[in-house]
C-alpha positions in Angstrom: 121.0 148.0 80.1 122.1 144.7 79.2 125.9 143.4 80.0 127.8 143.5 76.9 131.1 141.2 76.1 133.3 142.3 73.7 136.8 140.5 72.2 139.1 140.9 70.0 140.7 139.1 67.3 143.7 139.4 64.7 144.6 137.0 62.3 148.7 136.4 62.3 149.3 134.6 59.3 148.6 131.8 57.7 144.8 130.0 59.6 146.0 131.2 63.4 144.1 134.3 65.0 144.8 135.6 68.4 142.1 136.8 70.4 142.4 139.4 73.3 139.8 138.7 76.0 140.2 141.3 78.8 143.9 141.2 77.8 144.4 137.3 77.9 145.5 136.6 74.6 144.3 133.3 72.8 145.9 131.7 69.7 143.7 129.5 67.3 145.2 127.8 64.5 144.4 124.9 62.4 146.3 121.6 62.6 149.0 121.6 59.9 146.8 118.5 57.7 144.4 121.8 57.2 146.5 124.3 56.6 148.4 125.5 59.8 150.7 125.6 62.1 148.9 123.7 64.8 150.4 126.8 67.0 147.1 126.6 69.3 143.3 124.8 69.5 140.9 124.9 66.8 137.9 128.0 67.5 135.5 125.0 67.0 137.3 122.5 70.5 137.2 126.0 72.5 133.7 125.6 72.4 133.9 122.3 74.5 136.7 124.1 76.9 133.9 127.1 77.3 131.3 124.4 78.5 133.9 122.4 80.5 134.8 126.1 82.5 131.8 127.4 82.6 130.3 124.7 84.3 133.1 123.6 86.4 133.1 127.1 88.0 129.8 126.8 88.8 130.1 122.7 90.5 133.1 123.6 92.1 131.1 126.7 94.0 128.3 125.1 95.0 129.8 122.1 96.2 131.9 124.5 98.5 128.5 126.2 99.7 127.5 123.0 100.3 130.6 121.8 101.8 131.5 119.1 100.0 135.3 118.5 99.8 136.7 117.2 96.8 140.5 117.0 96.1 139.9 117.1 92.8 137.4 118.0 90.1 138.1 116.8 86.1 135.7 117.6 83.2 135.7 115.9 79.8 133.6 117.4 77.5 132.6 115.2 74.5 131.4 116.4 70.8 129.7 114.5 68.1 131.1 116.1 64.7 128.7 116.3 61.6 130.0 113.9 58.8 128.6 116.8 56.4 129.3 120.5 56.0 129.0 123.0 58.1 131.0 120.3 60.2 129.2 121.2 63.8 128.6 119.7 67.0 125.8 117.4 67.2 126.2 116.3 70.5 128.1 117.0 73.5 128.7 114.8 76.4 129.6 115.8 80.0 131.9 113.6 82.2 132.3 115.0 85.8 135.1 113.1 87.7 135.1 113.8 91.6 138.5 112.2 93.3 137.7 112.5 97.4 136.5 110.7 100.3 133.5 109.4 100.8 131.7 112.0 98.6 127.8 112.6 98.9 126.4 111.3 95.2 123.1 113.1 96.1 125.0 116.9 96.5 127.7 116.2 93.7 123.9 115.4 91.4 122.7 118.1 92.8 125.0 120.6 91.8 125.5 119.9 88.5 121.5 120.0 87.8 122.1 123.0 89.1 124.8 124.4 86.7 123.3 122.8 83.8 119.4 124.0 84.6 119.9 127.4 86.2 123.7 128.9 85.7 125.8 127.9 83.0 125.0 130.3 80.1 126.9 128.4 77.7 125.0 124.8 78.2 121.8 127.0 78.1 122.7 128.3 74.8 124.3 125.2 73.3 120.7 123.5 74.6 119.0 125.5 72.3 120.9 123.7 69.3 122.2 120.5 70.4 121.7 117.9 73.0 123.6 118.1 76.0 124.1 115.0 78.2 126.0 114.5 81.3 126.9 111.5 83.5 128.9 111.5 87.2 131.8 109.4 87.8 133.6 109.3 91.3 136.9 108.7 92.3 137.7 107.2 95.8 141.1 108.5 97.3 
């Protein structure tokens, strides 16, 4: 049998919901120009954090299997909003920012073709509506 993810999620007033995901609790809300409180990210940007950490996780382990050593690993994810309604991503961009030493371009491309072709389940899914497009940017220390 297949694995199975299950959340929860209560609205508490207003536009904010909190979500319980294996007891880590997530407030949503929408800014106050739309209605809310602002009180925490809109469901629609935790869509870019999901790609940004699932990903990440994934770079940041294979680089240590390949023993790379970066000090430090940022990811801004990018998304193109629809003018028109349903107002969804179009487009999301991937920026990978290495800071280190004399980091190996060829093993910091590699692994992220690895995450985004073989292991991150939410790029594959999100590939199957959108484009996805990444670029590598490195930071000398």
């Amino acid at each position: 049998m297949s694995e199975k993810h299950i959340i929860q999620t209560e609205w508490n007033g207003g536009m904010a919901f909190e979500a319980d995901v294996n007891g880590h609790k997530v407030t949503m809300d929408a800014t106050i120009e739309a209605g809310g409180h602002d009180s925490g990210p809109s469901p629609k940007k935790l869509m870019l954090v999901a790609l940004s950490g699932c990903t990440g996780m994934d770079v940041v382990s294979l680089l240590k299997k390949m023993r790379v050593d970066i000090e430090k690993c940022t990811i801004e994810v990018q998304g193109d909003v629809a003018e028109e309604h349903p107002k969804r991503y179009t487009k999301m961009h991937v920026i990978y920012k290495f800071t280190g030493k004399n980091l190996p371009l060829d093993k910091l491309e590699k692994a992220v073709k690895m995450s985004e072709e073989t292991y991150c389940g939410v790029e594959a899914l999100y590939k199957m509506a959108i484009e996805v497009t990444s670029e590598i940017k490195i930071i000398e220390s």
